[in-house]
N, C-alpha and C positions, 0 to 999 in steps of 0.2 A: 504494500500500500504506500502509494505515493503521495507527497504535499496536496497535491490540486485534488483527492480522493476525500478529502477530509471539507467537511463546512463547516463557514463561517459562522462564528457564536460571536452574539451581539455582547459587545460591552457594556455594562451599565456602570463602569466608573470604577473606583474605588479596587483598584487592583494595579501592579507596582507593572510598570513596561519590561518586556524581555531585558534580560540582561545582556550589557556587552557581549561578553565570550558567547552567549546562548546565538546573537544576532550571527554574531561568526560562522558558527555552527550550522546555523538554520539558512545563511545564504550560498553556504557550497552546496546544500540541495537544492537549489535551485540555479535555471539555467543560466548559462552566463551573461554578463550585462546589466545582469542587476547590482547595485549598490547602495550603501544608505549615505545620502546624501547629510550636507553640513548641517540639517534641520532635521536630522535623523529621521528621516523617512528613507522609506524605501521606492528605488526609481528605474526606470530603468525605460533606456529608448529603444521601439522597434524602428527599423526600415523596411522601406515600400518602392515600388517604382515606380510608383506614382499616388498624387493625392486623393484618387479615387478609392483605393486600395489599402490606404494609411485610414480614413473616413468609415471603412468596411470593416475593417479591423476595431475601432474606435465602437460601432454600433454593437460588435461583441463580444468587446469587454463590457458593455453599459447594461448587454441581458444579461449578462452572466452578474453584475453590481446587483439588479435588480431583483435575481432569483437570489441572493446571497445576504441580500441587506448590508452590503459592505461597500461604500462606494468610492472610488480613487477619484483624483485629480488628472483630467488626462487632457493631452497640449497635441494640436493635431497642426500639422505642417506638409506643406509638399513633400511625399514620400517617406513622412514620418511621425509617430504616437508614442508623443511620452507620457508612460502610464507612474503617478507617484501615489503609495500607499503610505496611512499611517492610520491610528486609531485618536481621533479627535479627542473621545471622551478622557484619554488618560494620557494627549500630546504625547506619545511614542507608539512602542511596536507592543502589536502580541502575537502570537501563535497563528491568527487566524488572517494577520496581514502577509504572513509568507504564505497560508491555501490558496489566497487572492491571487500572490502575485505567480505563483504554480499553477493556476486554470486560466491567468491571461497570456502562459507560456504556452498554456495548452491549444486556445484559441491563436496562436499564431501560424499562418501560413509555414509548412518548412520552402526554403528555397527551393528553385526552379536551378534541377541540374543542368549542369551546360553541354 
């Protein structure tokens, strides 16, 4: 059983953010590219070959937010969706911000072999 197999449990507050070492841990399971950014979020850009397909991507990350109750920050650009996770109610990470960002890994197209 993998990250993205697991769903998101709503925070209702009052519980302490992953820890350093934990964040370490829990982002070598997940695919590469992702990083937690200087706001300790978690971030991470897809590319696209085009804005059409960066837009397409963005609409399935938003049903998968949707069915999950967990909802990222996502920045749509020609050819590229950056999707950034964090858990609002406790300004950091939990557990269920790496399922997120492991079923928006999963929703990504794999590349077009050449």
């Amino acid at each position: 059983m993998g990250l993205a197999d697991n769903d998101c449990i709503p925070c209702r507050g009052g519980v302490a953010p992953v820890p350093p070492a934990e964040v370490a841990m829990l982002l070598h399971e997940l695919e590469a590219g992702w990083q937690c950014n200087g706001a300790g979020h978690l971030e991470r850009t897809y590319r696209f070959g085009d804005f059409s397909a960066a837009m397409a991507f963005a609409n399935r990350v938003a049903a998968i937010a949707e069915g999950q109750g967990h909802h990222p920050d996502l920045a749509i650009a020609w050819g590229q969706c950056r999707v950034e996770i964090w858990t609002h109610k406790i300004a950091g990470l939990t557990p269920s911000d790496f399922f997120f960002a492991a079923k928006a890994d999963r929703a990504y197209p794999e590349p077009a072999s050449s």
